[in-house]
C-alpha positions as CSV (number, residue, x, y, z in Angstrom):
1,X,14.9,-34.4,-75.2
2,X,13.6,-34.5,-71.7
3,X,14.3,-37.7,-70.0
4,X,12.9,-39.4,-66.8
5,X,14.8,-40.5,-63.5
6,X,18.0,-42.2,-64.6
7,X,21.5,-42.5,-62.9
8,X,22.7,-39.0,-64.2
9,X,20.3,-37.1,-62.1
10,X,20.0,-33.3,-62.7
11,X,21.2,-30.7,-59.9
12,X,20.4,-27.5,-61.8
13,X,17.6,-26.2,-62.7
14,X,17.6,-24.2,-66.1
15,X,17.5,-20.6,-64.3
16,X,20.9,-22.3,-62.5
17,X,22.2,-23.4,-65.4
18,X,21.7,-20.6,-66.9
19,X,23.4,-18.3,-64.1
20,X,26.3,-20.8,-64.3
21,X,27.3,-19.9,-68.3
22,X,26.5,-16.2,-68.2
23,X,23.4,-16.7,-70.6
24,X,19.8,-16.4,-70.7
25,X,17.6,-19.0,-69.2
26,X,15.4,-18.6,-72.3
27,X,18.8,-19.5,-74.5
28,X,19.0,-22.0,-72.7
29,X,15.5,-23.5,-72.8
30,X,16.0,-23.5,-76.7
31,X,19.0,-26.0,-76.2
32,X,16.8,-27.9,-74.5
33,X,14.1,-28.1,-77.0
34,X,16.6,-28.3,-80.5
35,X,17.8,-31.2,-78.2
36,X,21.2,-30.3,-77.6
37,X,21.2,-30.6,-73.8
38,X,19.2,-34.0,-72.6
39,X,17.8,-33.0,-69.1
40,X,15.7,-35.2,-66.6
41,X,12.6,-34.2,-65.1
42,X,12.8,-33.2,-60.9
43,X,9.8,-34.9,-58.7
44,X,7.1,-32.2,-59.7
45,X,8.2,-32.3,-63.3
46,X,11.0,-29.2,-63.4
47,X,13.9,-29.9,-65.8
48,X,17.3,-30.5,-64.4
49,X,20.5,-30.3,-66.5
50,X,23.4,-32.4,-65.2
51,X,27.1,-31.7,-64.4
52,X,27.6,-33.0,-68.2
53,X,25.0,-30.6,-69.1
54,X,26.6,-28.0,-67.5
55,X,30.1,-28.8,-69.2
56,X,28.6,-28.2,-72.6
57,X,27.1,-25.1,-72.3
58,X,30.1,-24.0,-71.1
59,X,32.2,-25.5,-74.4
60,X,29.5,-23.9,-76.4
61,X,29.9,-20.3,-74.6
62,X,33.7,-20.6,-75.2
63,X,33.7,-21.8,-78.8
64,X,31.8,-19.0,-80.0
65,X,30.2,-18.8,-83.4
66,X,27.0,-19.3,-84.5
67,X,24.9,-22.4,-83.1
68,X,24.0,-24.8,-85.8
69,X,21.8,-28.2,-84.8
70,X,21.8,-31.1,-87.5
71,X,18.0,-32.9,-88.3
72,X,19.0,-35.7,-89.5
73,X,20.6,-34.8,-92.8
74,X,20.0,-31.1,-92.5
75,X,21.5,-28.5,-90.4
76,X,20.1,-25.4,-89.1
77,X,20.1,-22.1,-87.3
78,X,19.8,-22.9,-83.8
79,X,18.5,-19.0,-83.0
80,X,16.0,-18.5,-86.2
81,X,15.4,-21.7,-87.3
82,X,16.9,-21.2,-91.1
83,X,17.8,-24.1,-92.6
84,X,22.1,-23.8,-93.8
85,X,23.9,-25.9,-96.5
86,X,25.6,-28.5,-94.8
87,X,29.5,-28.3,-96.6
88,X,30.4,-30.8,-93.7
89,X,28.0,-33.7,-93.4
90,X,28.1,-35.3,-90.1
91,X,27.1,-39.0,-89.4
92,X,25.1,-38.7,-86.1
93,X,21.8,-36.9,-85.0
94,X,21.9,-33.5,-83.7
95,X,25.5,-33.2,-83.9
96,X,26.0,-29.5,-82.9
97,X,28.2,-27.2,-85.3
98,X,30.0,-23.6,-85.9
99,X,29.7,-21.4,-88.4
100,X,31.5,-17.9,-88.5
101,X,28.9,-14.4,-87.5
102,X,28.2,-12.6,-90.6
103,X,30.1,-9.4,-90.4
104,X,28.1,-6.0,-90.8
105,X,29.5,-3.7,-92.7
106,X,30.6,-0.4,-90.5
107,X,28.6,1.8,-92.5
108,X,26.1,-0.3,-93.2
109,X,22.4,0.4,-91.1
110,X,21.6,-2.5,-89.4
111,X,19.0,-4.9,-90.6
112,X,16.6,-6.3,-88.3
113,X,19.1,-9.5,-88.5
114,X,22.2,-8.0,-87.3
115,X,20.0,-6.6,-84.2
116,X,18.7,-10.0,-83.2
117,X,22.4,-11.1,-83.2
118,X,23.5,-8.1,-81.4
119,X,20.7,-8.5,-79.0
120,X,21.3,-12.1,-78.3
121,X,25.0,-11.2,-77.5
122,X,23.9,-8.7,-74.9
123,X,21.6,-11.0,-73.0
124,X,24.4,-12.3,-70.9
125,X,25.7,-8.9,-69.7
126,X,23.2,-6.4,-70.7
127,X,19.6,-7.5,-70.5
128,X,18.5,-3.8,-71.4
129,X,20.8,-3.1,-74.2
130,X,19.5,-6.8,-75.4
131,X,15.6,-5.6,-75.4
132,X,16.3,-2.8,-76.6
133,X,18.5,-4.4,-79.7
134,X,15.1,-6.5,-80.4
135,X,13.0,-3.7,-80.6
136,X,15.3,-2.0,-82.0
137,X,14.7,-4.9,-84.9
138,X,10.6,-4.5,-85.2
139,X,11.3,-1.0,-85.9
140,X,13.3,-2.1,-88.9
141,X,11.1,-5.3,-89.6
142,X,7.6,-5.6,-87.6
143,X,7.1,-8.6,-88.6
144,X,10.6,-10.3,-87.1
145,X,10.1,-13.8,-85.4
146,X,12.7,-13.5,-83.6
147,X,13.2,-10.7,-82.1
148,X,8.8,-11.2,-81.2
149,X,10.1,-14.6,-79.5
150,X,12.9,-12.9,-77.6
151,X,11.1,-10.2,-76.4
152,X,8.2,-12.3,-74.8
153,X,10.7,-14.5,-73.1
154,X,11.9,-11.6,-71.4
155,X,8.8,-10.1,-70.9
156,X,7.8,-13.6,-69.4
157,X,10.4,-13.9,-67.1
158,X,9.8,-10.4,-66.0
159,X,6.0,-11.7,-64.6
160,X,4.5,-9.2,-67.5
161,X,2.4,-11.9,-69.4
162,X,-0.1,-10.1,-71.5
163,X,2.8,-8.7,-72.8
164,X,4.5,-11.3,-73.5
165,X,1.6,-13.4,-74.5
166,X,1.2,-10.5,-77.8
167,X,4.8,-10.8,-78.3
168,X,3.8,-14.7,-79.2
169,X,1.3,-14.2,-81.0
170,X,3.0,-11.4,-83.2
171,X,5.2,-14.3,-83.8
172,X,3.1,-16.6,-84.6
173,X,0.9,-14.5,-87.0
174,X,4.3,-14.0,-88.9
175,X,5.1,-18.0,-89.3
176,X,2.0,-19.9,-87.4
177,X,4.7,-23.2,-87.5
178,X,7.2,-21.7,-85.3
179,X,7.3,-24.3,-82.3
180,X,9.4,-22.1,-80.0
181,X,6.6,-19.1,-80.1
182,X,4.1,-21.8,-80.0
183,X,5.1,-23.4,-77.2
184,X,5.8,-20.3,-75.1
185,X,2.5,-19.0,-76.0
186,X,1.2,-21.8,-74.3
187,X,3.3,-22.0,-71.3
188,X,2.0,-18.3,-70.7
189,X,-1.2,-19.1,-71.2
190,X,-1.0,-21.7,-68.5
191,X,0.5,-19.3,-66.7
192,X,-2.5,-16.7,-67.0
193,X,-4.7,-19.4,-65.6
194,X,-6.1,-19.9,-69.3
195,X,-6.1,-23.3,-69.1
196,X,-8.4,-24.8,-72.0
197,X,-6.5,-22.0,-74.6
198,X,-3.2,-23.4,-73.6
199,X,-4.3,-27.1,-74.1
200,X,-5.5,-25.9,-78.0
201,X,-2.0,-24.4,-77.9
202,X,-0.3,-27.5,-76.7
203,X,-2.1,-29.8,-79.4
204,X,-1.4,-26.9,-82.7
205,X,2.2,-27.5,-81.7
206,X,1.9,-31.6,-81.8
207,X,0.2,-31.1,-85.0
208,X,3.2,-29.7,-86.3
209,X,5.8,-31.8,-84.2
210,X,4.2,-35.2,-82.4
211,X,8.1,-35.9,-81.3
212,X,7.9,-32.6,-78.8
213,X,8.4,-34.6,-75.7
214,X,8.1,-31.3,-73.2
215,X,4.8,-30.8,-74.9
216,X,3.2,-33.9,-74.2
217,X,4.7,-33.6,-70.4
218,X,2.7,-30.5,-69.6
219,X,-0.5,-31.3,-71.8
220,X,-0.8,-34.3,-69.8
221,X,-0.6,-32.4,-66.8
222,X,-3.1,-29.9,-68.0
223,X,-4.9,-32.9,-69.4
224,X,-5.2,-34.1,-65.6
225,X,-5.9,-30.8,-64.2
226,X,-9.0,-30.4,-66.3
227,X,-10.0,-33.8,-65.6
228,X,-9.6,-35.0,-68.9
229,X,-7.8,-38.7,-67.2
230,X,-7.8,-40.6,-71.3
231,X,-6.3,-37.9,-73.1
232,X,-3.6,-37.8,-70.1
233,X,-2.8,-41.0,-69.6
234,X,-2.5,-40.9,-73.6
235,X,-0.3,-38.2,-73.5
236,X,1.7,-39.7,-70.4
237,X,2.5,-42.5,-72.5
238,X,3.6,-40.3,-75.8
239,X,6.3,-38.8,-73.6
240,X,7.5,-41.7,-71.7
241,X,8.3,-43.0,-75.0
242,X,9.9,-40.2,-76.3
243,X,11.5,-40.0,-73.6
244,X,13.3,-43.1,-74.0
C-alpha cells in the first residue's frame, strides 16, 4: 500500500526499480498494488520503492516459483488472481509464498495458461517473444484476462493507448471485477485526456475495493483537476488513511 513521506524515503522510481531486477515495470506495479512492496509517494505524487524495496524484488526474482499473496486467510495467484488452497497457513497479512510452475507436457499444445506463464518469463529478456507469447494466448482463448491485461501494459508503455485502452476493456468484458484491468483502463484514460471517463473508471474500481489506496490518490487529483474540491478533499482523506 502506498504510503506518504516517512523516514524510509523512496529513491527509485518503479521504471528504476524495475530496470534494477530485470523485470517489467508493469510486474512490478502489480507488487505494488497486491501490496507486496510498500512505496512512498515523491513531491508530485510518483511512487518510490526504497533500498528495502529493492532487496525484495530481488529475493523474489531469485527464489523463483510462482508468486502467491495471502488475503487474510486465503492465498492467491499473484499473476491471475486465482484463489489456491492454502496447505500452509501463515499467521500474518500478505505474507508472500512459492508454489512450484505447473509443468507442460512436451507434447502437449499449449493452453492459453502455459503462454501467459511463458510470456511473463520473457518479459525480462525478451519483450517481443513475451507479446507475442500473449497473443499467442487469445488465439487459443479470446477471452484470456491475462494475457488482455499484459498486452495493454505493454501497449501502454509503448505510448499506443487506444490500443491499449481495448486491450482493458477486452479484459474487463471478460471479468468486469478485475481491479488490475480496471485500474489501468483508467490510468489510460487519464492519459488520453478523458478525464470525466477515467473518474467513472476510478469510482467502478472503489465500488469493488474502497481499500485501493492508489485509487483514491489519483481520483482525488482528477477530482481537483475537474474542480470537483468536496469529492477531493473526501477522497484525500480515504487515502491518507489508508495510507496509514
Amino acid at each position: 500500500m502506498p504510503q506518504e513521506g516517512g523516514q524510509a524515503a523512496g529513491d527509485f522510481g518503479i521504471p528504476e526499480a524495475a530496470a534494477l531486477v530485470g523485470w517489467s515495470a508493469s510486474r512490478v506495479r502489480r507488487l505494488v498494488r497486491d501490496g507486496v512492496l510498500t512505496p512512498t509517494r515523491g513531491p508530485r505524487g510518483s511512487l518510490r520503492l526504497s533500498f528495502r524495496d529493492i532487496a525484495l524484488l530481488r529475493q523474489l526474482r531469485d527464489l523463483g516459483g510462482e508468486l502467491l499473496v495471502r488475503e487474510g486467510p486465503r492465498l492467491r495467484r499473484a499473476r491471475s488472481g486465482q484463489y489456491v488452497f492454502d496447505f500452509a497457513p501463515a499467521r500474518e497479512r500478505n505474507v508472500v509464498a512459492f508454489a512450484p510452475r505447473a509443468a507442460v507436457a512436451p507434447d502437449a499444445a499449449p493452453c492459453a495458461d502455459a503462454w501467459v506463464q511463458r510470456g511473463c518469463e520473457l518479459e525480462p529478456s525478451d519483450p517481443d517473444g513475451a507479446r507475442d507469447a500473449y497473443r499467442a494466448a487469445l488465439g487459443a482463448d479470446p477471452q484470456h484476462v491475462d494475457a488482455h491485461v499484459n498486452l495493454g501494459c505493454f501497449e501502454h508503455e509503448e505510448g499506443h493507448l487506444a490500443e491499449a485502452e481495448a486491450h482493458y476493456r477486452a479484459a474487463l468484458a471478460a471479468q468486469p471485477d478485475h481491479t488490475t484491468a480496471r485500474f489501468d483502463l483508467a490510468v489510460v484514460l487519464e492519459d488520453l485526456q478523458r478525464d470525466r471517463e477515467a473518474r467513472a473508471e476510478y469510482e467502478a474500481l472503489l465500488a469493488v475495493d474502497p481499500t485501493c489506496a492508489e485509487a483514491h490518490h489519483n481520483l482525488a487529483r482528477l477530482c481537483e483537476r475537474l474542480g470537483d474540491r468536496p469529492d477531493a478533499l473526501r477522497h484525500w482523506v480515504a487515502f491518507r488513511q489508508l495510507a496509514r
